[in-house]
N, C-alpha and C positions, 0 to 999 in steps of 0.2 A: 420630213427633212427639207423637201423643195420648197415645203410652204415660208419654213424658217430663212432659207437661203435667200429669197423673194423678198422676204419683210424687210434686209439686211440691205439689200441693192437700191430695195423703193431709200432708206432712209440715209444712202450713200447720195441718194439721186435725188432728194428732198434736201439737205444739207450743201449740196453742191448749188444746185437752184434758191437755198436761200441766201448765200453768200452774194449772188448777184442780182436778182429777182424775189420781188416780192413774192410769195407763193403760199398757195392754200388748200388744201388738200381735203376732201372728205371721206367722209367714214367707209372702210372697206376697199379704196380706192389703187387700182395698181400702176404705180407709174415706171415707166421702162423709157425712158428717154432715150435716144440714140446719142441727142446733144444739145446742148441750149446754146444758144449764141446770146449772151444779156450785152442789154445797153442799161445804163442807168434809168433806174423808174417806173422797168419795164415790173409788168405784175403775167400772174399764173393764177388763176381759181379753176378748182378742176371739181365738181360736186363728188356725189356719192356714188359707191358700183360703180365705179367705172375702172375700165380697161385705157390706159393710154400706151400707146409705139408709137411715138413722132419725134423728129427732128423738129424745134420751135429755134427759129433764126428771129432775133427782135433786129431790125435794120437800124431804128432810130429811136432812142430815147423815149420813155414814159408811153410805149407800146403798152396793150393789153390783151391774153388769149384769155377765154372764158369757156368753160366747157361746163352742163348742165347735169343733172343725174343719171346714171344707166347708159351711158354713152362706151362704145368700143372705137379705138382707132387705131389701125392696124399700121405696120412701118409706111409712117406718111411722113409730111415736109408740110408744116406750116411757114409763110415768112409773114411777116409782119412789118408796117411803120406805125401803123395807128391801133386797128383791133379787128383781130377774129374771134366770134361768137359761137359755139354751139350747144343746143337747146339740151331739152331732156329726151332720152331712148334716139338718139343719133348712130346711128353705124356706119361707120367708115370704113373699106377694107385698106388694102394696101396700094403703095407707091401713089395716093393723091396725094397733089399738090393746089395747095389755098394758098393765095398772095395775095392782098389786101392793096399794092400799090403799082404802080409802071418798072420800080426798079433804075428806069434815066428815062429823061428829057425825050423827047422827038427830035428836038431838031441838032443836028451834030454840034453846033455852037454850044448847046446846053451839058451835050455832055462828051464833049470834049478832054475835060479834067477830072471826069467819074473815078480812073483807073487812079490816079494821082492821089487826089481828092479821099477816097474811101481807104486807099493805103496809111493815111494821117488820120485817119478818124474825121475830116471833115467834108465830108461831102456836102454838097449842097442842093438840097431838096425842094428849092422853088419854083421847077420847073417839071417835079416830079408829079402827075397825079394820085392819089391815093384816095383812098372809099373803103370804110370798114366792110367787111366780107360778112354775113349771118346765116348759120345754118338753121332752121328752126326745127321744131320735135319733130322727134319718128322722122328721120329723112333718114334717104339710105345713099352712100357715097358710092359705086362701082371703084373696080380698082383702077389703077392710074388714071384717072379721071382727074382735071386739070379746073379752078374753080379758080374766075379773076375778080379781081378788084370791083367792090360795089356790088356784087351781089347777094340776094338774097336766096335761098333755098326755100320752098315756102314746107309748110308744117305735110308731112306725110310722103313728100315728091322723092323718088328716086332718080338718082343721076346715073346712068348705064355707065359700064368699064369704057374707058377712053373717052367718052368726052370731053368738050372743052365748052366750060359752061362760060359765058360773056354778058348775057341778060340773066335779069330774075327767072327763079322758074314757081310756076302757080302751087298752091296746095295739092298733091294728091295728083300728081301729073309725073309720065315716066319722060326723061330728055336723053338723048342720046345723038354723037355725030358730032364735028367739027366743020362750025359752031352748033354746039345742043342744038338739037327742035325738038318740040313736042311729039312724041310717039306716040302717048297713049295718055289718056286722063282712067284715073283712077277713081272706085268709089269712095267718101269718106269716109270720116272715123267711126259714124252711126251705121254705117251699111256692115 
């Protein structure tokens, strides 16, 4: 019966996401959204086995999340302007936060009219930085663990609970601390 009730929610939550987002769903795959914030354009491809509980906020138009096969994410917060990636055998636990851009300007002139601005739908994003985010295979996310703009996760690296990752981190390396450092290097995928 709970399997049934599940299937019903994923296709409430698949139906609601494609009303506003492209979206694509693989085989076996569970989606439990908390919420989608769509902008126009914006796309969803989520592979196969997989588990999703996120919150995906798209902030600006023709966004893209990309999530790979065997991937679990626990009640997290993506946002998005441009693109969050992740690979295949990803686990994420809970309350990580991945943001892909600045959010406003640095300098107060720049975002002066944000509050204004984003209340109209136009905000203006020229002073904003942004850098797509990529988590690559077998990473493993710590919970609230905080993961900014442009970086890269490399293939096997876990990020320790609380973190705040700001640089790339290596393959098969543990980061932990605000800001991450390397704690510990890992053997590879052959060892």
């Amino acid at each position: 019966m709970r399997a049934i009730a599940q299937r019903a929610l994923n296709a409430l939550g698949r139906r609601r996401l494609k009303g506003h987002v492209d979206c694509v769903t693989g085989a076996r795959s569970s989606l439990r959204f908390d919420k989608v914030a769509p902008k126009l354009g914006c796309r969803v491809s989520i592979g196969d086995d997989c588990i999703i509980n996120a919150r995906i906020s798209f902030d600006r138009d023709n966004a893209s999340f990309r999530c790979g096969d065997r991937c679990y994410v626990g009640a997290s917060h993506f946002v998005l302007a441009r693109e969050i990636s992740l690979g295949d055998d990803v686990v994420m636990s809970w309350g990580v936060t991945v943001v892909d851009h600045n959010s406003h300007g640095i300098a107060w002139q720049d975002r002066a009219q944000d509050v204004l601005d984003w209340g109209r739908g136009a905000k203006d994003w020229s002073a904003v930085k942004i850098a797509p985010v990529r988590i690559d295979d077998k990473a493993w996310i710590g919970f609230n663990a905080i993961i900014l703009k442009g970086v890269t996760i490399g293939e096997g690296a876990i990020v320790a609970a609380g973190a705040v990752v700001t640089k790339d981190v290596a393959p098969y390396t543990i980061v932990g601390g605000n800001p991450a450092v390397v704690l510990r290097t890992l053997s590879g995928p052959d060892s």
